[in-house]
C-alpha positions as CSV (number, residue, x, y, z in Angstrom):
1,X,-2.5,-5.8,25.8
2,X,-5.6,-4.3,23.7
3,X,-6.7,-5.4,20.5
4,X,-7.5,-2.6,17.7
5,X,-9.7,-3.1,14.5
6,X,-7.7,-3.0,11.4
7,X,-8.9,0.5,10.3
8,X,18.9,14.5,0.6
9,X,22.1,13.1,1.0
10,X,24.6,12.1,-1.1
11,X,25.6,8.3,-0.3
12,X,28.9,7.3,1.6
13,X,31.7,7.3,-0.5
14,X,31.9,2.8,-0.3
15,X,28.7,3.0,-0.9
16,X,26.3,2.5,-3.6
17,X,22.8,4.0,-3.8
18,X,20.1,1.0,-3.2
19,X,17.0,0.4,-5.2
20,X,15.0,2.5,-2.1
21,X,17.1,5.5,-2.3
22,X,15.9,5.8,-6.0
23,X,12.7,5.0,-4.8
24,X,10.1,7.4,-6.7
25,X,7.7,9.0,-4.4
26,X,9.5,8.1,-1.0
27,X,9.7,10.3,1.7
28,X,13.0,9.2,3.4
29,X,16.6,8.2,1.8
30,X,18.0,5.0,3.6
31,X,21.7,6.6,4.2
32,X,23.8,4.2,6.1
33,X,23.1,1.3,9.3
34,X,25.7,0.3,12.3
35,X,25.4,-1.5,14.9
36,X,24.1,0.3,18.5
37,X,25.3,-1.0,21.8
38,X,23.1,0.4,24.4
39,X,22.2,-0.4,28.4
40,X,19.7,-2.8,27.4
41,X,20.7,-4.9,23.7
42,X,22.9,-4.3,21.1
43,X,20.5,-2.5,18.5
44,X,20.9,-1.8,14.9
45,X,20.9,1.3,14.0
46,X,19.7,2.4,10.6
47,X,19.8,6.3,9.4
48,X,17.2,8.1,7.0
49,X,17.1,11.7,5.9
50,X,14.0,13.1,4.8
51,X,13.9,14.2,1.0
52,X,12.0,17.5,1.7
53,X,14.1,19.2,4.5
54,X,16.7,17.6,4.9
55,X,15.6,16.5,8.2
56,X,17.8,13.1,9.7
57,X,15.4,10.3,11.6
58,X,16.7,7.1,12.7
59,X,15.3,3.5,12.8
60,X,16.4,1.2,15.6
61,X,15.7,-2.9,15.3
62,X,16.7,-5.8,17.3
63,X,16.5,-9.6,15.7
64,X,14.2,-10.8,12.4
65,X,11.8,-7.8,12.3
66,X,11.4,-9.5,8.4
67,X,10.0,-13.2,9.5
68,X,6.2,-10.9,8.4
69,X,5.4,-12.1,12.4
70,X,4.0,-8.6,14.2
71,X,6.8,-6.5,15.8
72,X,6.9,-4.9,18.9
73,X,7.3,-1.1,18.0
74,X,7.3,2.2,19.0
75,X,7.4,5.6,17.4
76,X,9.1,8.0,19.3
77,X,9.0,12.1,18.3
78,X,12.2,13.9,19.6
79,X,12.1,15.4,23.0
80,X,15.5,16.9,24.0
81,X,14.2,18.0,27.0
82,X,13.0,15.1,28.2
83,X,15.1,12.1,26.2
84,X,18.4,13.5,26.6
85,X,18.0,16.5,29.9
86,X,15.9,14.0,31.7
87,X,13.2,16.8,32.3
88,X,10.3,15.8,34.7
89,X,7.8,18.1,32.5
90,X,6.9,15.1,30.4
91,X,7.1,11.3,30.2
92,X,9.1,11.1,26.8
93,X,12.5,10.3,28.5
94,X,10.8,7.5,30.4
95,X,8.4,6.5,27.6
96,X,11.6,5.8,25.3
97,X,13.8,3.8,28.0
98,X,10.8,1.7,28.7
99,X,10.0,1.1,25.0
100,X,14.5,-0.4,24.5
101,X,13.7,-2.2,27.4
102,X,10.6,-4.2,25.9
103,X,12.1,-4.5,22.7
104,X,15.3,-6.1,24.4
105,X,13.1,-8.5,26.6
106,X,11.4,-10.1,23.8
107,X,14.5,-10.2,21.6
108,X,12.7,-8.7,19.0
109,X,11.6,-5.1,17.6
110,X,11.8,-1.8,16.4
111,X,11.9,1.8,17.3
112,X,11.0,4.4,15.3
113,X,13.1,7.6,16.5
114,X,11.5,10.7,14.1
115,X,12.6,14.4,14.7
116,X,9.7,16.4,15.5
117,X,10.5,18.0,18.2
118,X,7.9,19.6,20.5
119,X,4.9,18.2,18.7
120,X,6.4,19.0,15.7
121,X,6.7,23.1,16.7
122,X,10.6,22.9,17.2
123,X,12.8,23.8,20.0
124,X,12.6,27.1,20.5
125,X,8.6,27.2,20.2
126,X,8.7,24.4,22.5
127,X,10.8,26.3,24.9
128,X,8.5,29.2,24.3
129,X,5.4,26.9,24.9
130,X,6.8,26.1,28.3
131,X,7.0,29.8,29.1
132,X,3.7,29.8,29.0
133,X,3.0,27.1,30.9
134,X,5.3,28.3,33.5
135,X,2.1,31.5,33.5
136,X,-0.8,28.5,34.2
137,X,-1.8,27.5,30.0
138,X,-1.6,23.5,29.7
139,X,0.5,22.3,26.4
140,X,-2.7,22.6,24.0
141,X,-3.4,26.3,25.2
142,X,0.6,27.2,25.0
143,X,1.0,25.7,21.1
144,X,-2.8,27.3,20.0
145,X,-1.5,30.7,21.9
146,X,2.3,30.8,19.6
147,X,0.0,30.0,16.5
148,X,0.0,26.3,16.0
149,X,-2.0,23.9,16.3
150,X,-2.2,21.4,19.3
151,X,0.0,18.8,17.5
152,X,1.9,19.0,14.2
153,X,3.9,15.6,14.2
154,X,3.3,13.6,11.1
155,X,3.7,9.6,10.5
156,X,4.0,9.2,6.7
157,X,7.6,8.9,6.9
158,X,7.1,5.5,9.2
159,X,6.5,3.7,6.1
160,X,9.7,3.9,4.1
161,X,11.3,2.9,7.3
162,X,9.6,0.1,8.6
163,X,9.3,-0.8,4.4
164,X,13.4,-0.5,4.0
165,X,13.0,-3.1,7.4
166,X,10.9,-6.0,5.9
167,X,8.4,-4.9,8.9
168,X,4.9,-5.7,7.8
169,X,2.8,-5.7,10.9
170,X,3.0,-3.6,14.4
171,X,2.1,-4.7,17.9
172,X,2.4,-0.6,18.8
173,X,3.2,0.6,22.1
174,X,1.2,3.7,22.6
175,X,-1.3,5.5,24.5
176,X,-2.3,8.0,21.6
177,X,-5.4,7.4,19.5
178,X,-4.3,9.2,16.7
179,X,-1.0,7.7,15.8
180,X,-2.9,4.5,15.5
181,X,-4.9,5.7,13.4
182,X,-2.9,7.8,11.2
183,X,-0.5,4.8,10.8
184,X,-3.2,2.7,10.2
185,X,-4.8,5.3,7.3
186,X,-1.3,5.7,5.4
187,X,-1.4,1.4,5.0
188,X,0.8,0.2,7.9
189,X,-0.8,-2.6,9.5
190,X,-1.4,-2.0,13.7
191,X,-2.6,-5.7,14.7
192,X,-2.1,-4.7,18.6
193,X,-2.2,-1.7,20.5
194,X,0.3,-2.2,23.6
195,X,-0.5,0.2,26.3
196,X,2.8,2.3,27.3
197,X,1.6,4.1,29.9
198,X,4.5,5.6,32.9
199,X,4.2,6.5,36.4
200,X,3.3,10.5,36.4
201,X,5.6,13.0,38.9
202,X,4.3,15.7,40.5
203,X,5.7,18.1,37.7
204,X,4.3,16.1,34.7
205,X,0.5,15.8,36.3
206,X,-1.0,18.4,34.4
207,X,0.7,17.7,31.0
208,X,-0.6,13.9,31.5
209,X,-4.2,15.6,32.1
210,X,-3.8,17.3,29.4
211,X,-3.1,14.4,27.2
212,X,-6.2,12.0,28.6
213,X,-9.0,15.4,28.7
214,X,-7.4,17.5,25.2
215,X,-5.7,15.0,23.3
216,X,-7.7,11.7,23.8
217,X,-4.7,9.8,25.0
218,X,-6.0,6.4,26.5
219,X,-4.4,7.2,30.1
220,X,-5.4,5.6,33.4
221,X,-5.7,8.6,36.2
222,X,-6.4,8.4,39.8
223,X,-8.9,11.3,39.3
């Protein structure tokens, strides 16, 4: 464990639009919540849709997440490829089972499921990105070569969510600098960073290079 310094859609039919739907200057609608069995606890699952495109990210929480005590979290960026192909070019897949499996050992948490796939360059560009990866570029060179920048995923929308939870404080598991800190600049309150760090493969090596050398991720190598 490290320390850190502190740094749409209409409503179902039974339902009735809540005080945060009406919200003025929110990002995300609160649609609906249900409950979530899964391999590892019996989640709640709670749906947003994002006011400016339409886009549908998802909120999953296990026990009092509202008891203002810090809350193990993790916010998680689509990866089709890797959460739901099990693809062995990344460490999302594994990065998201591990995170469920905290959560449902201590009882107690939240994941934050946002859809950005691709660091936020969508599917295809993502798929397109790999092409050239497949040619020798790492992921950096790949997104800058298609046009974009290294990573497009924004965190803003976090805050409606964890905000519609009663979450007020984050023990974070994540090896990226800048989603501390960008959490941490929009007002959400990171007491803890937890390290969340998997076991590479010999077809992930040079994408988890990439992320320690490029992107600043705080990874452990045995280079």
């Amino acid at each position: 464990m490290q320390s850190i310094p502190d740094a749409a859609l209409a409503p179902e039919p039974d339902s009735t639009p809540s005080t945060e739907q009406a919200k003025s200057g929110a990002l995300l609608d609160y649609v609906s919540s249900s409950r979530l069995p899964t391999p590892w606890a019996v989640f709640e699952i709670h749906v947003f849709v994002e006011r400016s495109n339409q886009k549908e990210h998802v909120l999953l929480t296990l026990g009092d997440v509202a008891d203002g005590q810090p809350v193990l979290a993790r916010v998680h960026s689509e990866c089709l490829t890797g959460d739901a192909l099990f693809s062995l070019r990344c460490d999302c897949g594994p990065q998201l089972q591990l995170a469920l499996e905290r959560i449902a050992k201590e009882g107690r948490g939240a994941l934050m499921y946002l859809r950005q796939e691709g660091r936020g360059i969508g599917l295809l560009n993502k798929i397109r990105a790999y092409h050239l990866q497949d040619q020798g570029a790492d992921t950096v060179e790949a997104n800058e070569q298609l046009g974009f920048p290294a990573d497009m995923r924004r965190y803003d929308i976090c805050k409606d969510m964890l905000e519609h939870a009663g979450i007020q404080k984050l023990r974070l598991m994540t090896n990226n600098p800048r989603k501390v800190k960008t959490l941490q600049e929009i007002g959400i309150d990171v007491v803890e960073r937890v390290p969340h760090q998997i076991e590479g493969n010999p077809f992930n090596a040079g994408y988890l290079n990439t992320k320690r050398l490029r992107l600043g991720h705080w990874l452990e190598t045995d280079e």
